[in-house]
N, C-alpha and C positions, 0 to 999 in steps of 0.2 A: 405420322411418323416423320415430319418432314425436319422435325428438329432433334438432335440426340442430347439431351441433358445426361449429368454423371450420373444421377439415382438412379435411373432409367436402363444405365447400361451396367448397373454391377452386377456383381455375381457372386454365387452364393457363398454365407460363412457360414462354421462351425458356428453351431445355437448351442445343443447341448448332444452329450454322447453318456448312455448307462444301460447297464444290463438289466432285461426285465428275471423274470424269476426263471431261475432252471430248471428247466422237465422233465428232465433227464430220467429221475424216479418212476417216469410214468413210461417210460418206454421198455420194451422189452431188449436181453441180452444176445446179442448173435453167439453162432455157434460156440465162436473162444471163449463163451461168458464176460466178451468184453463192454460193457452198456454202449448204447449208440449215441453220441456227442448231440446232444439237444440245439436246435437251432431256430431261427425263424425262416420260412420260406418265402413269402408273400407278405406284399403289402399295398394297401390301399385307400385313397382316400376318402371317404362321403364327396361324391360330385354336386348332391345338389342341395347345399348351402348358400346362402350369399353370402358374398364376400366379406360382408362386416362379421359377419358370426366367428367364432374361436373355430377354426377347423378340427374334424373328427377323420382318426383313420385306422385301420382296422387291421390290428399283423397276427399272422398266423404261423404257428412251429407244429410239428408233428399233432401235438396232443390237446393244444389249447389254441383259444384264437383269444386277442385280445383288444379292445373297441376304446381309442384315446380321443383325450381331446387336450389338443395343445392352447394354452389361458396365458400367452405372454405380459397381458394387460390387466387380467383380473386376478391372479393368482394372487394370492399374501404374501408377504415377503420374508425370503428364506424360503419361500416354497417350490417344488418340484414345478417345472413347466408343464409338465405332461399326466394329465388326472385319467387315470383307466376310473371309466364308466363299466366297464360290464366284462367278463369272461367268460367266455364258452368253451364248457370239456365237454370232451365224447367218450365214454369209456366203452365203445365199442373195440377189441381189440386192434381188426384191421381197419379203421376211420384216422389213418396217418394224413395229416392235413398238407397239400403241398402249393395251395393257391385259394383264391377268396376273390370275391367281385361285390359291388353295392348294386341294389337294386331299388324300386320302390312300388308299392302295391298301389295300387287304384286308387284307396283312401288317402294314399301319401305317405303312408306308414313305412318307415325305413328297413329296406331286407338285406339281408346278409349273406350270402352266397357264398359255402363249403363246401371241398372236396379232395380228393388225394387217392388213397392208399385202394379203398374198399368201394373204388366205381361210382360210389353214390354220391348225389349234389342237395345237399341238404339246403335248408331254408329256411333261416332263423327272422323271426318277428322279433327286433331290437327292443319295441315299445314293452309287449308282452313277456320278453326272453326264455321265447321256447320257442322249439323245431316246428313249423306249421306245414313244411310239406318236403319229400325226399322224391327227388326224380332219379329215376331208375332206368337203363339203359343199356350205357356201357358195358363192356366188356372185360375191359380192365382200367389201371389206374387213370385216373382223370388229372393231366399236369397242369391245365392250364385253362381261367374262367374268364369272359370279357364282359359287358354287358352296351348292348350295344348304344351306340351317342343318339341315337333318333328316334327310342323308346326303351325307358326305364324299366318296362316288363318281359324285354326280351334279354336274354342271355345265351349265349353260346361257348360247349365246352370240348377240349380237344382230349385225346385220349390217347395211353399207350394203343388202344386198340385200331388203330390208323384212322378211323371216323372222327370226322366234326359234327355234334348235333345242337342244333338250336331250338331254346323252350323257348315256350309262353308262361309268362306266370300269373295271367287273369284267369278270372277266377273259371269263365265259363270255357275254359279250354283244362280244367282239372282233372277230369277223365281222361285226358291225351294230349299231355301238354308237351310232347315231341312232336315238333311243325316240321323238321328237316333233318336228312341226315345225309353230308355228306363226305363219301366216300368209295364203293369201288377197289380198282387197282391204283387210283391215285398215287397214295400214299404206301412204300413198302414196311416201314418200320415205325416204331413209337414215332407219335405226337408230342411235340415238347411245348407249343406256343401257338396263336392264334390271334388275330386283330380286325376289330371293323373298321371298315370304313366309315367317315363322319356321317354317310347319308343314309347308313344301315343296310344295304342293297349288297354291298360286296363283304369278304370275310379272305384272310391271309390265313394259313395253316402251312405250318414246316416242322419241323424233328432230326432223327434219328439219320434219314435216308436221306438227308442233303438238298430235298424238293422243297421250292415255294411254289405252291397252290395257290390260287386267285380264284373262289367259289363265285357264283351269281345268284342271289338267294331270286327268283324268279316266281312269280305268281302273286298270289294272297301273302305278304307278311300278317302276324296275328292280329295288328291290330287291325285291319282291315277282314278279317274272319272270323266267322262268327262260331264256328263250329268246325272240327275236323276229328276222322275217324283212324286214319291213317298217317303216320308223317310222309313229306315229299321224298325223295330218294334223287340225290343225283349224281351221277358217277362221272362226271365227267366236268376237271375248272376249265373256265376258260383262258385261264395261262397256266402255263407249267413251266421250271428250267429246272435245274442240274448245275446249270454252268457258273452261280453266282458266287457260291460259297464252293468249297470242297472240304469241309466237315460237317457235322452235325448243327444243327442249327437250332437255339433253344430261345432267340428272340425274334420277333416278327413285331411293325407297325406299320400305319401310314402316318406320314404326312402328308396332308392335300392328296394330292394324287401318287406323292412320289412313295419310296417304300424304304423302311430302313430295318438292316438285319445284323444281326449276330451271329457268328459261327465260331466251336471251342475249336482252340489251337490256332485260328488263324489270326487272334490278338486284334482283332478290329471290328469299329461298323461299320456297313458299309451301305452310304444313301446313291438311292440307283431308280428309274423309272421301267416301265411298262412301254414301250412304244406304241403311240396309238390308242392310248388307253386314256381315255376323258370321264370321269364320272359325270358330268353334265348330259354326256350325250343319250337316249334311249339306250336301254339293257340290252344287250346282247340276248339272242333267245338261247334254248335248250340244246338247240340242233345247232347252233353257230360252234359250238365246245367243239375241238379237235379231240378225236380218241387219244390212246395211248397204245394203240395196237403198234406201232413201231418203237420199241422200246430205245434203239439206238438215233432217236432224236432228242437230246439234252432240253430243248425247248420246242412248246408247241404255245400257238398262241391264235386266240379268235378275234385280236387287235391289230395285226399287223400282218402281213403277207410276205413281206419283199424278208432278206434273208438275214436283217439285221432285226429282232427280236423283244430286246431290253438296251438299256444305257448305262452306264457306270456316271456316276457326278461325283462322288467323294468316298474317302475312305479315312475311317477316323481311327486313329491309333492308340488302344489300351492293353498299355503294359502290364504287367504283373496278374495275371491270370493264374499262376499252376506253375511251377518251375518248366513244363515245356508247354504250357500254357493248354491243359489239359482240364483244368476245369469249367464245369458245363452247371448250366438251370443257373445264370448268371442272367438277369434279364435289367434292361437301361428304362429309365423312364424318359418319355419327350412330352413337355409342356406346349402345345401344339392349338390353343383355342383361338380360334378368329378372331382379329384384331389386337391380338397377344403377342408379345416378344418370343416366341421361340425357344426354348433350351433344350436341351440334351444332358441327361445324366448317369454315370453309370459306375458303378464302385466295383473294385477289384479285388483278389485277393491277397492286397498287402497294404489294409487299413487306407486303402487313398477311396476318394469321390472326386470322378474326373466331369467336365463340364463343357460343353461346346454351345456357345451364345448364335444359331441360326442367321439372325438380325445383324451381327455383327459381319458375318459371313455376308450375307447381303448387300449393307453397308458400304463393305469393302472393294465388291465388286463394283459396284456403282460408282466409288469413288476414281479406281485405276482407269475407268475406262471413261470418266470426265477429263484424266493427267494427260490419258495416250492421243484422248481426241484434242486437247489442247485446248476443254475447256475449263472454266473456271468448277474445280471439285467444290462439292460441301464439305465444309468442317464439321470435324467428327474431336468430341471433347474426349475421348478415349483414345486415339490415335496421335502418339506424340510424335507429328509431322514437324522438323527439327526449320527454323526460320531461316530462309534465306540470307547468305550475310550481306549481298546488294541487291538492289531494287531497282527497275526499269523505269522513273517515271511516265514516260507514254504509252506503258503497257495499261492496254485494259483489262487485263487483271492482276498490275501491279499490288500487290498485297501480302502480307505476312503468311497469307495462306497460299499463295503462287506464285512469289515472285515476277518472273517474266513473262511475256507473255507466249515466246519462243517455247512448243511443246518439246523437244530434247532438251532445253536448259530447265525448262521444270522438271521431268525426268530425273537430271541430276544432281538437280538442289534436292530432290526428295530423295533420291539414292542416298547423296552423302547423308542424310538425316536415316531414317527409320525403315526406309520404303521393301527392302530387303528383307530384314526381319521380317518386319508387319506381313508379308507377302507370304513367306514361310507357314507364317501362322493361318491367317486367312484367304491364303490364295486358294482360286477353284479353278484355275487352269489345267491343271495335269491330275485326271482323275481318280490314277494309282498311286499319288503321291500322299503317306498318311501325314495327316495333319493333328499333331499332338493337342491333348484338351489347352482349351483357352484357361483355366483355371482347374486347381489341385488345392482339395481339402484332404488336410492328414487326419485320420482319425485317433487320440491319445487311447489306446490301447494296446495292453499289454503284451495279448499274441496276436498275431495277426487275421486280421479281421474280415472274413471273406465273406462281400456283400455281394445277396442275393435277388434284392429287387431294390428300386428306385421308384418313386412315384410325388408327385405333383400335385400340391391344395389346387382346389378350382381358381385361386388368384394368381395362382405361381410365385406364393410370398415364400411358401417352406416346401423342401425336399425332405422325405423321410427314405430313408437305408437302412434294412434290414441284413441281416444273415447270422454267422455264426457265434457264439459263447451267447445266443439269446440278446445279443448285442445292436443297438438302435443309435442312429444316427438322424440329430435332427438339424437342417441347416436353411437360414434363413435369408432371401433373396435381396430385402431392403434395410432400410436401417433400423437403427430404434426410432420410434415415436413417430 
């Protein structure tokens, strides 16, 4: 990354924007006999394609799940970009779908992972297209499925019922394929969201009651099990706060180690660390977890001792949520894969897809603090650092890209140029200061368009945005050809 070319650094466009089919007929009337507005909840990619293949990605609304595959290069011309492969209805009354995960079975054979309404996590054979197995658990509605990055067979789902439990989906764990449940008093209210960690080992859960959890899946994971009778039970994460958010909270991720969330009403994300907390380092054991027996401590943590907790590092600003920005199960997707650019994405409800480039963030920071120390910055072809109008020749880093060599006269040759803005944008010095998406896609839609998920091809070439009037949003990272 030590060179930044333009292709390299764009960001994403509108590719195409169209309604898939309306459900609506299949949903039943609330009391006023008024029908319920059909929408999609979820969406997701197939992760494990390579990257040359046409990417496949899989949206779900109440009644139906639908499995695309986007053909920019093969399609026929005049043709739709987006070829649906397959559909799945469930006319189980209460089987209201509100989330979906990929998995893969042993053979390799691609699984499909639904749930919502009616608790159960169904498990669809894509090759065969029928249901091969229903795990059963929950208590109530299941909002949200992950499938963890460091085996294809494990999945973990969160629940109105305040528990997170994670299966197995080999085959010889099919009489009891709940390996974990965790939960407790953790958790007071609905479960909205849920994230692994890349190394499988750690799991994020938050919701309704304003808490982000930090579980430590400890022991046997399945793949290393050959058998179990019981799932593990643990009631106690080894991080908890209160403090981070103050509403509800319906998106959870990581990045690397750091942690990035969403809460309705408060109009932002916000990326923030763990102190003390190293995924490299040996797991923390069972007994390291802090109770929750003193309810009037906001944060308890088995990473850090001394009285400062977590960190704030950014806080990203999205507008248009809810007229008081009251709308919630709004979740962003981050393109986040090792030795990948970075992005952030997340659609609102008033037809925008807002974008924050990580790298660029990075970049940036690297660059000011080569200006402040007075040495020679790298040029960045996306930063229009405006030319000095004279030049030092005995400076050693006399040059269109420094000027002088004196760090206050570089200072304000970059001032009078871009440095201010550019700053605004991507500065990361002041942690509460939100910083507006680097890039704004309008969506041409008629009402406005309130997207409900975001998610990422394994290349980070297309973004897909799902939510309301059934309405898809596909946009794509590079150029043509």
């Amino acid at each position: 990354m030590n060179s930044q070319k333009k292709d390299e650094w764009e960001l994403p466009k509108l590719y195409s924007s169209f309604g898939f089919q309306d459900d609506s007929r299949f949903l039943p009337s609330d009391p006023d006999n008024r029908n319920i507005d059909s929408e999609f909840m979820g969406v997701q990619f197939y992760p494990y394609l390579a990257p040359s293949e046409n990417p496949i990605f899989a949206a779900c609304s109440p009644k139906h799940v639908l499995i695309c595959r986007i053909s920019p290069k093969t399609r026929p011309a005049n043709a739709h970009p987006v070829e649906i492969l397959d559909e799945i209805r469930d006319g189980e009354e209460l089987s209201n779908n509100w989330t979906v995960t990929w998995a893969m079975a042993e053979d390799a054979t691609p699984l499909l992972c639904i749930s919502g309404q009616d608790a159960k996590i169904k498990v669809y054979d894509v090759v065969k297209k029928s249901c091969t197995e229903t795990l059963v658990g929950h208590g109530d509605d299941v909002n949200d499925l992950k499938t963890s990055p460091s085996d294809p067979l494990i999945i973990a789902s969160a629940s109105r019922d305040t528990t997170v439990r994670v299966w197995s989906l080999k085959l010889q764990h099919k009489a009891q394929p709940c390996m974990y449940i965790l939960g407790g008093d953790a958790h007071q209210y609905d479960l909205l969201t849920l994230a692994f960690h890349q190394n499988g080992r750690y799991i994020l859960s938050s919701g309704h009651d304003q808490i982000i959890n930090l579980w430590t899946l400890t022991g046997e994971l399945p793949s290393e099990s050959k058998s179990t009778t019981q799932p593990t039970q643990i009631f106690y994460p080894h991080f908890s706060t209160s403090e981070v958010h103050s509403a509800l909270i319906d998106c959870v991720a990581f990045f690397g180690d750091l942690v990035l969330s969403r809460a309705c009403y408060e109009q932002k994300i916000v990326l923030w660390s763990i102190d003390g907390f190293d995924s490299t380092e040996t797991l923390p054991s069972r007994e390291d977890a802090p109770s929750n027996y003193d309810q009037n401590i906001p944060t308890r943590s088995a990473f850090s001792t001394g009285s400062k907790r977590f960190s704030r590092h950014l806080e990203l600003q999205t507008k248009g949520v809810g007229q008081a920005g009251e709308m919630f199960y709004m979740r962003f997707g981050i393109y986040a894969y090792p030795g990948k650019y970075p992005i952030l994405a997340f659609g609102n409800a008033k037809s925008k897809v807002f974008f924050w480039d990580f790298q660029r963030l990075r970049a940036f920071h690297i660059f000011m603090r080569d200006v402040k120390r007075g040495q020679r910055p790298r040029a960045l072809d996306w930063f229009p650092a405006v030319k000095p109008k004279g030049r030092n020749p005995s400076s050693r880093f006399g040059s269109r890209e420094t000027g002088t060599s004196d760090s206050s006269d570089r200072q304000s040759t970059y001032k009078d140029g871009a440095l201010a803005t550019w700053n605004d944008k991507y500065g990361m010095t002041n942690p509460t200061k939100l910083l507006a998406p680097h890039h704004t896609a309008l969506l041409p839609t008629k009402d406005d368009f309130v997207a409900r998920q975001a998610s990422w091809s394994p290349s980070g070439e297309w973004c897909v945005v799902v939510g309301s009037g059934s309405q898809c949003a596909i946009l794509r990272r590079r150029k043509e050809g």
